[in-house]
N, CA, C and O atoms as a DFTB+ gen file, in Angstrom:
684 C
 N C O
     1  1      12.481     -13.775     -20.323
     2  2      11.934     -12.517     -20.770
     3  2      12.775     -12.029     -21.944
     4  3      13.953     -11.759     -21.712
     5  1      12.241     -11.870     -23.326
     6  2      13.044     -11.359     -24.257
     7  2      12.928      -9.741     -24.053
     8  3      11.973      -9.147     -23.553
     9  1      13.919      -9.276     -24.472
    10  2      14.416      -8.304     -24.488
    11  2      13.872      -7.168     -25.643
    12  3      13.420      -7.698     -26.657
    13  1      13.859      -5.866     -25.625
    14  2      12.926      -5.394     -26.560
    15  2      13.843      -4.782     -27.435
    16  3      15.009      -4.724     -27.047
    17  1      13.561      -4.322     -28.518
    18  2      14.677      -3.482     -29.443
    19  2      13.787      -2.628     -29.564
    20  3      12.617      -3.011     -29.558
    21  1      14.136      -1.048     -29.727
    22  2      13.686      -0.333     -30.803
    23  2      14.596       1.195     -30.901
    24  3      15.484       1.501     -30.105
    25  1      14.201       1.932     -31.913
    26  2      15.064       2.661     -32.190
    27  2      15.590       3.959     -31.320
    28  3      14.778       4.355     -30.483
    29  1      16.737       4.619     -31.397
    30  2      16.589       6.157     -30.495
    31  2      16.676       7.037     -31.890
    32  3      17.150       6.877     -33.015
    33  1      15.998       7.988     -31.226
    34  2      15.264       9.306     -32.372
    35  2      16.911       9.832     -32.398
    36  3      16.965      10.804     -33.150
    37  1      17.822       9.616     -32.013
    38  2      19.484      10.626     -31.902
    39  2      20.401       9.853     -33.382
    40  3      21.117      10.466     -34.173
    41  1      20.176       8.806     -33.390
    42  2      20.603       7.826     -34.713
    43  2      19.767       6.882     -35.070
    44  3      18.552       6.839     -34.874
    45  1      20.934       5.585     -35.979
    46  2      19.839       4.675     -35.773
    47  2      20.801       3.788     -35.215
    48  3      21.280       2.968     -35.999
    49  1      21.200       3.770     -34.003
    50  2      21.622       3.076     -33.248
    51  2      20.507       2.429     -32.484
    52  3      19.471       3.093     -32.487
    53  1      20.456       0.985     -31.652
    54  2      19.110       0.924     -30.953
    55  2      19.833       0.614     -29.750
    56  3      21.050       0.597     -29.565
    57  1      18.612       0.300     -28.734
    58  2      19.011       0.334     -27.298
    59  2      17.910      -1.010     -26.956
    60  3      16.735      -0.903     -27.308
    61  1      18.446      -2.385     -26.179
    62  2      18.029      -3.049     -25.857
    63  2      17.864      -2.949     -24.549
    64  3      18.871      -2.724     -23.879
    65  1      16.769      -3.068     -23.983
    66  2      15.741      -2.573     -22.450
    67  2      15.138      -4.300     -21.876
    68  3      14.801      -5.080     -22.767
    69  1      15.072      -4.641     -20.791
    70  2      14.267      -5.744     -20.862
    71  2      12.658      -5.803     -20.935
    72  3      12.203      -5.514     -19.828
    73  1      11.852      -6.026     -21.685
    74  2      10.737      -6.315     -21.380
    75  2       9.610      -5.395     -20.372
    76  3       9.753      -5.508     -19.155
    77  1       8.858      -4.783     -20.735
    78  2       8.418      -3.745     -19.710
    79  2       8.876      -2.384     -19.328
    80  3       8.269      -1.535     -18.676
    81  1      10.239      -2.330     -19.935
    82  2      10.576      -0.929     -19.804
    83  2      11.056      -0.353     -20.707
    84  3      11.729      -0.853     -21.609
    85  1      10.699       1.022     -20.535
    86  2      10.786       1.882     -21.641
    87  2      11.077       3.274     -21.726
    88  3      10.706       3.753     -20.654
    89  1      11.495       4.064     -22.366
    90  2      11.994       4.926     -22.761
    91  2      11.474       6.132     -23.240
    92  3      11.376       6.214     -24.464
    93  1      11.002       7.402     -22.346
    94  2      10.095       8.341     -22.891
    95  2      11.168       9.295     -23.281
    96  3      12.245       9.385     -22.690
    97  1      10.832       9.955     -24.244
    98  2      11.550      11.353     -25.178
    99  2      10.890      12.505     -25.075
   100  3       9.752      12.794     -25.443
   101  1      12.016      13.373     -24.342
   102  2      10.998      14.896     -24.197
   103  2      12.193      15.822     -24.837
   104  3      13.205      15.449     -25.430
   105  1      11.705      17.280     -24.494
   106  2      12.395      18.362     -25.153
   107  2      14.368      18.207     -25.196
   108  3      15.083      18.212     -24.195
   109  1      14.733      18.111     -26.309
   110  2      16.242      17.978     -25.933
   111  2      16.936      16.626     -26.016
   112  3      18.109      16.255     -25.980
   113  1      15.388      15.854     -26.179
   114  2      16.557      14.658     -25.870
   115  2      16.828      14.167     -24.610
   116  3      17.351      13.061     -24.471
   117  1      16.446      15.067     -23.412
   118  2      15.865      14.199     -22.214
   119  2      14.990      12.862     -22.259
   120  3      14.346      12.379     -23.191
   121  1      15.128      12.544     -21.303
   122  2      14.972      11.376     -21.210
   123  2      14.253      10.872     -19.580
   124  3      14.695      11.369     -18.544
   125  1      13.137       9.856     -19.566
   126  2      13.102       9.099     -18.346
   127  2      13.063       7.460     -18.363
   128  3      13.148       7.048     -19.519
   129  1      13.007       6.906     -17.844
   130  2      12.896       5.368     -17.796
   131  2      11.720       5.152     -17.045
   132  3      11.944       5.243     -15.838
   133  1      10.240       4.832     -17.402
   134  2       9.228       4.079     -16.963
   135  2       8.917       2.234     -16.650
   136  3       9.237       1.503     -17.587
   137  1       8.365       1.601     -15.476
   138  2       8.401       0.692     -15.555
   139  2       7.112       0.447     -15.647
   140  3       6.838      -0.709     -15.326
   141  1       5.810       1.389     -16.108
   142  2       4.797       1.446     -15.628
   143  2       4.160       1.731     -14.597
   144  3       2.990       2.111     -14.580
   145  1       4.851       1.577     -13.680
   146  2       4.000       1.966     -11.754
   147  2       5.432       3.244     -11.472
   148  3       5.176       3.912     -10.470
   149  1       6.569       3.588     -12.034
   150  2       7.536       4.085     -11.112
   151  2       8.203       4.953     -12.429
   152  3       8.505       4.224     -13.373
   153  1       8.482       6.458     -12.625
   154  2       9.205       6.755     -13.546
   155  2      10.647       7.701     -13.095
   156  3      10.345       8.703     -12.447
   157  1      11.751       7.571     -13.279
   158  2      12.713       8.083     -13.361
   159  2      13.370       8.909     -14.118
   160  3      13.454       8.631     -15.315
   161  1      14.084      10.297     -13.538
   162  2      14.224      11.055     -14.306
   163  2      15.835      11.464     -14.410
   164  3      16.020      12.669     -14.236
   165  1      17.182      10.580     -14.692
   166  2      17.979      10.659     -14.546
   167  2      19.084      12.121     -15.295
   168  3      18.966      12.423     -16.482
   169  1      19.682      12.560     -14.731
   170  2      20.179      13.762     -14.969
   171  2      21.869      13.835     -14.594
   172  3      22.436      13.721     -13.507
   173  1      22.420      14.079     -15.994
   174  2      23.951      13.947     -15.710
   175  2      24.583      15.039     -15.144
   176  3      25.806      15.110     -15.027
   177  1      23.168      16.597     -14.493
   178  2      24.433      17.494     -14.577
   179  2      24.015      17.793     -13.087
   180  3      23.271      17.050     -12.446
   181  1      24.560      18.937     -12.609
   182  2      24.002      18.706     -11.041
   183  2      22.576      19.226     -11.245
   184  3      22.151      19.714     -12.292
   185  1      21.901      19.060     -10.117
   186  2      20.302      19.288      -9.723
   187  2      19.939      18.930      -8.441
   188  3      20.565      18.156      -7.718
   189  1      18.875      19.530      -8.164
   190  2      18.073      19.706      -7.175
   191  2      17.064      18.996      -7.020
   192  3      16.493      19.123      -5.937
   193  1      16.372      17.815      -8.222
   194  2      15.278      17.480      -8.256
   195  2      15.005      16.453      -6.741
   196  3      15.845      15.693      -6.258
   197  1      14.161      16.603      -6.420
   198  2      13.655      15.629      -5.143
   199  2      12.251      14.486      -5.526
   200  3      11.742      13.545      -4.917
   201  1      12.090      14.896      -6.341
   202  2      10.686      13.571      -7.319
   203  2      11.467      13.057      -8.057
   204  3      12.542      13.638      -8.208
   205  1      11.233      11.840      -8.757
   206  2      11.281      11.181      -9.399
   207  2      12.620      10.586      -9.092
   208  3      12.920       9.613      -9.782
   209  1      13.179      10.841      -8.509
   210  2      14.711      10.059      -8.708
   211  2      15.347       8.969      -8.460
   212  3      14.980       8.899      -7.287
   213  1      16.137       7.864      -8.618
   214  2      16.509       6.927      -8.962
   215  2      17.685       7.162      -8.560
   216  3      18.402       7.965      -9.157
   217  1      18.245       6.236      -7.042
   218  2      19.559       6.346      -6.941
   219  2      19.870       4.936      -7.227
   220  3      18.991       4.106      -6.996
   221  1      21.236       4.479      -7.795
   222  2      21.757       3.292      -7.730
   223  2      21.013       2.759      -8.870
   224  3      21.507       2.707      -9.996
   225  1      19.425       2.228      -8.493
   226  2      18.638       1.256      -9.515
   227  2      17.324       1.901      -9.565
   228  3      17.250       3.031      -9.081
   229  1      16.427       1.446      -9.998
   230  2      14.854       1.556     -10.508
   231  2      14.133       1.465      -9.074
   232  3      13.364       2.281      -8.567
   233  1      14.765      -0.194      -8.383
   234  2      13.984       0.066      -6.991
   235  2      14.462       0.697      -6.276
   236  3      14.086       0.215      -5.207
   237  1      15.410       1.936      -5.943
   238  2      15.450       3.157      -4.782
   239  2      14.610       4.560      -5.647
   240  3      15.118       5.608      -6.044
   241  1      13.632       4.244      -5.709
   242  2      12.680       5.326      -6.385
   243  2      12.060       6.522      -5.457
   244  3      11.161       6.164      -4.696
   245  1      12.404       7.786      -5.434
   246  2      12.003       8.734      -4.669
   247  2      10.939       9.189      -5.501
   248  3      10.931       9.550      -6.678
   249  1       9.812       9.071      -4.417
   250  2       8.109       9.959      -5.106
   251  2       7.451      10.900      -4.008
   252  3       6.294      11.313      -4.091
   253  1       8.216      11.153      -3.102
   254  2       7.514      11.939      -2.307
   255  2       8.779      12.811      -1.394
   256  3       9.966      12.531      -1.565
   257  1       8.329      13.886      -0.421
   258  2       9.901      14.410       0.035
   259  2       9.957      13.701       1.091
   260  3      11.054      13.751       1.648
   261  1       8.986      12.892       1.704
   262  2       9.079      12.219       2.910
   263  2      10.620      11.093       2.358
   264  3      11.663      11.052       3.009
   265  1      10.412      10.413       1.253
   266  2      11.035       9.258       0.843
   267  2      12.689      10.170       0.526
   268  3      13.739       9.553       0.705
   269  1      12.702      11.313       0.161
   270  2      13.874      12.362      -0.559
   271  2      14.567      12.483       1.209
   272  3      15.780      12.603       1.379
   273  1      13.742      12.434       2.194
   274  2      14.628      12.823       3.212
   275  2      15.197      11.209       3.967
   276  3      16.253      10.944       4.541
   277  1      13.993      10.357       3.661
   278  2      15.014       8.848       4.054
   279  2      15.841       8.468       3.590
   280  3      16.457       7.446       3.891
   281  1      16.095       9.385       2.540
   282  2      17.618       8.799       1.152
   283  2      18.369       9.316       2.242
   284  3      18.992       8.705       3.111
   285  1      18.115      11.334       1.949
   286  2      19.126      11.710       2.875
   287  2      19.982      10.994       4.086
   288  3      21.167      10.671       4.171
   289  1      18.973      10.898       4.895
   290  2      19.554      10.065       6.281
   291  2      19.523       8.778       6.019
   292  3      19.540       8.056       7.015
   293  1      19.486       8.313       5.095
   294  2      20.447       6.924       4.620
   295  2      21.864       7.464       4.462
   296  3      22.754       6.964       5.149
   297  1      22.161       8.526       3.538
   298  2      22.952       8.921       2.935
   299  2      24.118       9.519       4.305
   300  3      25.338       9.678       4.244
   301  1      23.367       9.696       5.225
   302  2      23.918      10.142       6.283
   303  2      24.447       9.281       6.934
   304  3      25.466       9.555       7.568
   305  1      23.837       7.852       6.961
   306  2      23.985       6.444       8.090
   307  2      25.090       6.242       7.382
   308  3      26.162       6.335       7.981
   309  1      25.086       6.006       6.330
   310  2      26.231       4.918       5.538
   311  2      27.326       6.116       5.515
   312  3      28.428       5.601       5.322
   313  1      27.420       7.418       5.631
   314  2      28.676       7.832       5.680
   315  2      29.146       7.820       7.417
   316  3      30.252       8.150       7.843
   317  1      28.371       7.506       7.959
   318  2      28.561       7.480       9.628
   319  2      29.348       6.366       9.619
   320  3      30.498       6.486      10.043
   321  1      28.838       4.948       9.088
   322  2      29.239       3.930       9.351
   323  2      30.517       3.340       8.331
   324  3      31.330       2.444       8.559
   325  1      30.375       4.062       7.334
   326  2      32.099       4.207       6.940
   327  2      32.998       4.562       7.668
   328  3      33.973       3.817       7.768
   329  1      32.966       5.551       8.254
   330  2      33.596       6.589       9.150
   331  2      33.878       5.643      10.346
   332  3      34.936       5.961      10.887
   333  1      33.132       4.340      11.067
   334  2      32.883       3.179      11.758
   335  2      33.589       2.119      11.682
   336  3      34.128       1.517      12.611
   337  1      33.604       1.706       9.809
   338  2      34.862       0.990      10.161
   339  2      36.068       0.991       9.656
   340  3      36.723       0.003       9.322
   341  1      36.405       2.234       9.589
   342  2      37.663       2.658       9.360
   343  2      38.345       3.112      11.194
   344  3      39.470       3.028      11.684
   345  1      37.240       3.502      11.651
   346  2      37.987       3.560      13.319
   347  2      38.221       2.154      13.726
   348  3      39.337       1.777      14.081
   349  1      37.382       1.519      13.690
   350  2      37.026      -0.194      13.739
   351  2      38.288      -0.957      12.961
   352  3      38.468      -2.115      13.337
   353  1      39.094      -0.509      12.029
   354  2      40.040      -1.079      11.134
   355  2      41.408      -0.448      11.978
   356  3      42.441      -1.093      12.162
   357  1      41.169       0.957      12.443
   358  2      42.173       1.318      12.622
   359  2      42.813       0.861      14.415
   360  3      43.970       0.745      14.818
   361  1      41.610       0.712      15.075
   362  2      41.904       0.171      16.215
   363  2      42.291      -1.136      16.765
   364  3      42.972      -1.426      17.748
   365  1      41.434      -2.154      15.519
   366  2      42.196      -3.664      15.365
   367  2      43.765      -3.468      15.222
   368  3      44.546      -3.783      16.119
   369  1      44.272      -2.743      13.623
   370  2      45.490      -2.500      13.822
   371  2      46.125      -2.236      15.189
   372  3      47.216      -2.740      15.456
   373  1      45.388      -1.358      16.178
   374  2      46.614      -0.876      17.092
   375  2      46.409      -1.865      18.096
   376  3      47.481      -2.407      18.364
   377  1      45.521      -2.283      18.709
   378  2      45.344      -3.404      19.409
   379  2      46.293      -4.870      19.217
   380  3      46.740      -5.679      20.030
   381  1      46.364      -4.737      17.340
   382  2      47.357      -5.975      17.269
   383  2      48.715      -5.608      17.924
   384  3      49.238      -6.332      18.772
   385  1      49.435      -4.066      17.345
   386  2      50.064      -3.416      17.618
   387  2      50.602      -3.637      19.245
   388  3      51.737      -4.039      19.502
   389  1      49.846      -3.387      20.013
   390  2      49.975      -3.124      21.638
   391  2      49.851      -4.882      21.902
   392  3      50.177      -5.227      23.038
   393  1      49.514      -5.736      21.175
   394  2      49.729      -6.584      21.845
   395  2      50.737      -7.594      21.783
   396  3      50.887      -8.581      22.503
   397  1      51.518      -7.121      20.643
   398  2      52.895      -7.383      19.907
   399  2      53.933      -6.278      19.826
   400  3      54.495      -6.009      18.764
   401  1      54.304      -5.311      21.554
   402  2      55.117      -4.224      20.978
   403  2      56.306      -4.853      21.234
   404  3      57.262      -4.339      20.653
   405  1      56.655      -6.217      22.219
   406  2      58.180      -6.506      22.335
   407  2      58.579      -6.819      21.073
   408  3      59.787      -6.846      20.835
   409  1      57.801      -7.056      20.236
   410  2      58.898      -7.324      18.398
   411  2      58.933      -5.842      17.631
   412  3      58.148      -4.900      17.519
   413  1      60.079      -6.110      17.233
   414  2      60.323      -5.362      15.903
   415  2      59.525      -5.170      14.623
   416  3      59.466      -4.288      13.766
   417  1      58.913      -6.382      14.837
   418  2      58.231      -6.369      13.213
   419  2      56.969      -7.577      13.801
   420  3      57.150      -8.493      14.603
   421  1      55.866      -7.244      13.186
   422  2      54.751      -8.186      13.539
   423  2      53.929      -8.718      12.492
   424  3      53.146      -7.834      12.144
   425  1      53.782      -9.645      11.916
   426  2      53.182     -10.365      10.889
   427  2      51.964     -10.578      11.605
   428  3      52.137     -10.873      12.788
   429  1      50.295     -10.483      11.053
   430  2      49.463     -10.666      11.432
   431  2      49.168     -12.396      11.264
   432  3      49.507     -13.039      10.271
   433  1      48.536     -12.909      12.341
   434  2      48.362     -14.646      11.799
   435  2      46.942     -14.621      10.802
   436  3      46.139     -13.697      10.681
   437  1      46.934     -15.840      10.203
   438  2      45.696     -15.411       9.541
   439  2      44.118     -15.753       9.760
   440  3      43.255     -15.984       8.913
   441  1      44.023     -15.706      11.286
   442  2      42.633     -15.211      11.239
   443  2      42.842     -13.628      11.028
   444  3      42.462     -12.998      10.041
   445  1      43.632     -13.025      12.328
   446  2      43.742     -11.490      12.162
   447  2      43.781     -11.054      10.983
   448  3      42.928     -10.177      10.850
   449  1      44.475     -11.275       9.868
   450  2      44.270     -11.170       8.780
   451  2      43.400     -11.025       8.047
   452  3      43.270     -10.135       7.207
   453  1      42.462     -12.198       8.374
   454  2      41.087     -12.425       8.079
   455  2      39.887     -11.304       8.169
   456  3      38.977     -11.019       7.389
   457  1      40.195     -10.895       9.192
   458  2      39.441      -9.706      10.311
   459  2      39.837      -8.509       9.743
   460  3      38.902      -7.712       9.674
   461  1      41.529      -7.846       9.051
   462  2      41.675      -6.799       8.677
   463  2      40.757      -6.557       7.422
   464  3      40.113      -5.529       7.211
   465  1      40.822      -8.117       6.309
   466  2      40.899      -7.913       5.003
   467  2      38.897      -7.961       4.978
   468  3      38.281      -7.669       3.953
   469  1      38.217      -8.361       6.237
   470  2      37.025      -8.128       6.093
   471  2      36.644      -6.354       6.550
   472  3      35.940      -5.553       5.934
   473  1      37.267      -6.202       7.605
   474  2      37.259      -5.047       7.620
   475  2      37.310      -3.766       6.273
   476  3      36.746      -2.689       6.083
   477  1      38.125      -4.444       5.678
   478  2      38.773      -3.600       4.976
   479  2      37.514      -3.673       3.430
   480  3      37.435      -2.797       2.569
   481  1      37.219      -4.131       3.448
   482  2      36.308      -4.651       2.113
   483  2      34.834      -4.462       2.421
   484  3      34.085      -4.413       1.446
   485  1      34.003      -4.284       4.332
   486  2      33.455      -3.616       4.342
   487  2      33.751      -1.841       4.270
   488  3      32.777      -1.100       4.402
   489  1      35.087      -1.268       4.063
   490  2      35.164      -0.137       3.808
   491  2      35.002       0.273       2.521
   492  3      34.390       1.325       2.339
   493  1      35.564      -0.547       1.270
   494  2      35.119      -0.611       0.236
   495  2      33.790      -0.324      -0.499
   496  3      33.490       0.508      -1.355
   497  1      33.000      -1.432       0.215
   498  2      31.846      -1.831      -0.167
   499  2      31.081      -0.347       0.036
   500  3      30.382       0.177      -0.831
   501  1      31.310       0.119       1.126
   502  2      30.341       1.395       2.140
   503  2      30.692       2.131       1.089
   504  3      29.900       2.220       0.151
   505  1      31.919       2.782       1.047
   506  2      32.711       3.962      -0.441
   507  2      32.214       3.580      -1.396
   508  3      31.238       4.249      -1.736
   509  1      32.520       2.560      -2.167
   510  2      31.592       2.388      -3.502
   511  2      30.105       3.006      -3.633
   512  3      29.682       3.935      -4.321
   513  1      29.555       2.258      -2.837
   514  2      27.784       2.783      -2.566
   515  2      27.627       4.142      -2.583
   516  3      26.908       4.745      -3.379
   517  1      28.435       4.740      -1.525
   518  2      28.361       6.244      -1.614
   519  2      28.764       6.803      -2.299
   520  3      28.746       8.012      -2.067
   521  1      29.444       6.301      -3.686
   522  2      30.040       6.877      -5.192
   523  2      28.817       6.410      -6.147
   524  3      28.722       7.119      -7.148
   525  1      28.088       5.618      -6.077
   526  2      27.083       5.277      -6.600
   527  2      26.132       6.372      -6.273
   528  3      25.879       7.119      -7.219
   529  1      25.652       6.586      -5.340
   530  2      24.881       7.361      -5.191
   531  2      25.215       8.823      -5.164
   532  3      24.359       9.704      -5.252
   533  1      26.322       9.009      -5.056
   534  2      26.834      10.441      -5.362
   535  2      26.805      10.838      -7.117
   536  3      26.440      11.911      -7.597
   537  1      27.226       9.811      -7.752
   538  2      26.843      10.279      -9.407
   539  2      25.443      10.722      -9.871
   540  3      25.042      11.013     -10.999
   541  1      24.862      10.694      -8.778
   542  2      22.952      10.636      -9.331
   543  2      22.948      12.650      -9.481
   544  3      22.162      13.393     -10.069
   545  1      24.230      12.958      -8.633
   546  2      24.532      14.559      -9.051
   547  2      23.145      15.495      -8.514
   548  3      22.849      16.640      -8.856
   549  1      22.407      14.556      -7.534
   550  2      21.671      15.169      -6.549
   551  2      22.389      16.112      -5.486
   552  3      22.928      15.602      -4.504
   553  1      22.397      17.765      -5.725
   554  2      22.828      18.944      -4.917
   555  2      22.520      18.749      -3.030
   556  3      23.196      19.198      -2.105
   557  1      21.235      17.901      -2.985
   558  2      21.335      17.875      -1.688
   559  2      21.815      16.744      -1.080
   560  3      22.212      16.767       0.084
   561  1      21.816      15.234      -2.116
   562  2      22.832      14.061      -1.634
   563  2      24.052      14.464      -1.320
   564  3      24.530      14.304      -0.197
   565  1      24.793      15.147      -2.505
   566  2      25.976      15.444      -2.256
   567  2      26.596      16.405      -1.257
   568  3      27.772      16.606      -0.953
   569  1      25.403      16.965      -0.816
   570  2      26.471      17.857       0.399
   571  2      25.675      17.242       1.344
   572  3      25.980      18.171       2.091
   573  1      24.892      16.515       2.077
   574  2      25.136      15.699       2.761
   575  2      25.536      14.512       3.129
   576  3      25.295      14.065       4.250
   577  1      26.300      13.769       2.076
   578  2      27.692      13.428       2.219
   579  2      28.792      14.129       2.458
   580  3      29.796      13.478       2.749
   581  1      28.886      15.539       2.403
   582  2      30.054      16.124       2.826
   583  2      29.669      16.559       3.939
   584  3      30.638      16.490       4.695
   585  1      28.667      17.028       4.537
   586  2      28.510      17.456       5.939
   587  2      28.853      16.098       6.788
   588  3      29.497      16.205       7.832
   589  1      28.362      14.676       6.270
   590  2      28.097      14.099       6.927
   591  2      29.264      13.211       7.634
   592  3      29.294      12.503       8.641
   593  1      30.406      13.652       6.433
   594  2      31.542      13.318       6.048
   595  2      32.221      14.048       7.028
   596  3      33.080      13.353       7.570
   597  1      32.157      15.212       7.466
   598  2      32.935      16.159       8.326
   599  2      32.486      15.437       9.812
   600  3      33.398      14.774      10.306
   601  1      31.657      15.459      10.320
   602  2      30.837      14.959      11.427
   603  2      31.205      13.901      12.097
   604  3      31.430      13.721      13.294
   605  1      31.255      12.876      10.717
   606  2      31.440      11.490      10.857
   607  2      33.232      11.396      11.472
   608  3      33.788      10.435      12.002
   609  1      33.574      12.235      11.278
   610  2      35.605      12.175      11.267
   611  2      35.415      13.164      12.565
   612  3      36.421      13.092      13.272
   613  1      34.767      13.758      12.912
   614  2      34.717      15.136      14.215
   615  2      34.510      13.751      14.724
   616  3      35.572      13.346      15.198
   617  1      33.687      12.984      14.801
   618  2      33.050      12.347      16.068
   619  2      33.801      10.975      16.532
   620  3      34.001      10.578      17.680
   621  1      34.217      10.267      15.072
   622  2      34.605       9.219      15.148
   623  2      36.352       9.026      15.414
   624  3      37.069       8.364      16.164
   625  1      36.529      10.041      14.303
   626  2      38.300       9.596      14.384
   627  2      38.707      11.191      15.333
   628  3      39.723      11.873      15.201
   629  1      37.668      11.405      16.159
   630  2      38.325      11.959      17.561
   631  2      39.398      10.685      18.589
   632  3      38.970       9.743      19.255
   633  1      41.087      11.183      18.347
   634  2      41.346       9.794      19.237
   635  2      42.731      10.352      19.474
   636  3      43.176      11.361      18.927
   637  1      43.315       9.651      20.278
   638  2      44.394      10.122      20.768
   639  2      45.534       9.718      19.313
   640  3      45.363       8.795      18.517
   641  1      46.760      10.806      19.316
   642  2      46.950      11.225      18.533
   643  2      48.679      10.166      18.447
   644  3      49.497      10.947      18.935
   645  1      49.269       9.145      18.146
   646  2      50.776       9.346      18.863
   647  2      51.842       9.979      18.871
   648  3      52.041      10.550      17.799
   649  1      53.008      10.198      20.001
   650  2      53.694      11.330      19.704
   651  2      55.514      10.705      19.704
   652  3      56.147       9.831      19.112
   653  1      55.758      11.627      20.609
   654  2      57.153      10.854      20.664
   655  2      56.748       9.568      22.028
   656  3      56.233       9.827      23.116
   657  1      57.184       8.180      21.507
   658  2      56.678       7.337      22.107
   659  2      58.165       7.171      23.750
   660  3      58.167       6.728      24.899
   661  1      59.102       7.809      22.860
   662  2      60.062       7.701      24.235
   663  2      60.815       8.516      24.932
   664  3      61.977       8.579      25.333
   665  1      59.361       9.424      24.990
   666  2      59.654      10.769      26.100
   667  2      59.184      10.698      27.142
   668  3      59.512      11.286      28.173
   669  1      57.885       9.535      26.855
   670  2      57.045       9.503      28.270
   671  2      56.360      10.832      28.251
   672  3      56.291      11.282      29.394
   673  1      55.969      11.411      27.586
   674  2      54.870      12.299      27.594
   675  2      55.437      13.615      27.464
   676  3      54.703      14.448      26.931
   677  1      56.689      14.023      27.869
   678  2      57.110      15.015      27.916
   679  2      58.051      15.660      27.114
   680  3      58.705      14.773      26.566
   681  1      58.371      16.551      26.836
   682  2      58.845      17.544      25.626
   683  2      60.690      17.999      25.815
   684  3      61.230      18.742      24.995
């Protein structure tokens, strides 16, 4: 598929698009991206819009509020399940922990290893996404990532806390 050139009305700089998509110009210098069946209306500053929007790519296209509230509670799952395996990361740790307390010092072998550094890279992966989709500067994405964010840590990293380990419980 060759690629299309043509000019932007702001200079004469051009902007190469692939094939089929294109570039509408409205008041200001706004802007949407059409693919023909799906149009997007991307916006750098915050907003409210619930049509047209485009999180991540072209195919997460919101056209209806039914589809604006499955983002939401997407937006809700994936901060749940961050929140998942970071308890999930943090309990492998202690498990290795408790099952190595006669040493001083414990080197993980490397499957365990294996297991932290996957762990750890599905935490990544989850955060990234939800920074992706948080730049779209959608007012109601973003605070339900923060509600969801509070919730997710109330519910999940509810856990016992450690204290002085050689008092035996007492003060």
């Amino acid at each position: 598929m060759a690629p299309v050139i043509f000019p932007l009305p702001i200079d004469d700089t051009s902007a190469v698009l692939p094939q089929g998509l294109t570039r509408q110009w409205g008041i200001a210098g706004s802007w949407g991206i059409s693919t023909g069946f799906r149009e997007c209306n991307p916006s750098l500053l915050w907003h409210w819009n619930m049509m047209d929007e485009c999180f991540i790519g072209l195919d997460w296209n919101v056209q209806s509020k039914v589809q604006y509230a499955g983002t939401i509670i997407g937006v809700v799952v994936l901060t749940f399940t961050l929140e998942l395996f970071r308890r999930l990361s943090r309990g492998y740790d202690g498990r290795l922990v408790r099952n190595n307390s006669d040493a001083a010092k414990y080197r993980p072998s490397f499957l365990e290893q294996t297991v932290r550094a996957f762990l750890f890279t599905l935490q990544v992966v989850n955060a990234y996404t939800l920074i992706l989709i948080a730049v779209s500067f959608n007012g109601g994405v973003i605070i339900a990532i923060f509600v969801a964010t509070f919730f997710a840590f109330w519910a999940l990293g509810w856990e016992y806390l450690p204290c002085n380990p050689g008092s035996g419980g007492k003060s």
